[in-house]
N, C-alpha and C positions, 0 to 999 in steps of 0.2 A: 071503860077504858078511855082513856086521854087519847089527844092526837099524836100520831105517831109522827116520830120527830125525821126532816128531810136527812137521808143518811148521804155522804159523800163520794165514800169506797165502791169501787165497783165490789171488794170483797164483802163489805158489810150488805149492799146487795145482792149481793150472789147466793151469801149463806142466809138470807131470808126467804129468796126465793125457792133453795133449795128445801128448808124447813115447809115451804109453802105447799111445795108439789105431796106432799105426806099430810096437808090438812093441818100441819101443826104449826099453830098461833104465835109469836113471840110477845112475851109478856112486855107490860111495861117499864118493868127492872131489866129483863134484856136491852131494851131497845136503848135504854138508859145507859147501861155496859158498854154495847157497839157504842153510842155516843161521844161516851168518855173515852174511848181506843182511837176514836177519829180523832178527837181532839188534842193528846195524847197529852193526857188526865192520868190515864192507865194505860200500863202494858199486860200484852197477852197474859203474861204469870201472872202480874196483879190482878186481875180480872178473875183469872181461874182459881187465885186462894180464896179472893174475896168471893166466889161464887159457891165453893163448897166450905167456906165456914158458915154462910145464909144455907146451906142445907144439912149440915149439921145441926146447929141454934133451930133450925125446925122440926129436925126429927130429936132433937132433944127436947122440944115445947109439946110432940104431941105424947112424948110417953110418960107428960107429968110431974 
């Protein structure tokens, strides 16, 4: 895993933190996500299509 990139938001740390307290990791395409939302590269909705067509294209890569 790459370094995780300085986030800006108090919300972009919040909700990392929050993911933190349950043990759960943010990958390095999240962190990349929040990044672009700081930057404001993307908006929330774009973020969220582009994140469930990457989980579509996955779960259509793994049934073949």
């Amino acid at each position: 895993m790459r370094k995780k990139p300085e986030l800006k938001s108090w919300s972009s740390n919040q909700s990392v933190a929050i993911l933190a307290v349950d043990n759960i990791q943010l990958s390095d395409y999240g962190y990349d996500v929040l990044k672009r939302i700081e930057d404001n590269l993307l908006t929330h909705e774009q973020a969220r299509e582009e994140i469930i067509r990457r989980a579509r294209a996955k779960v259509a890569a793994s049934k073949g």
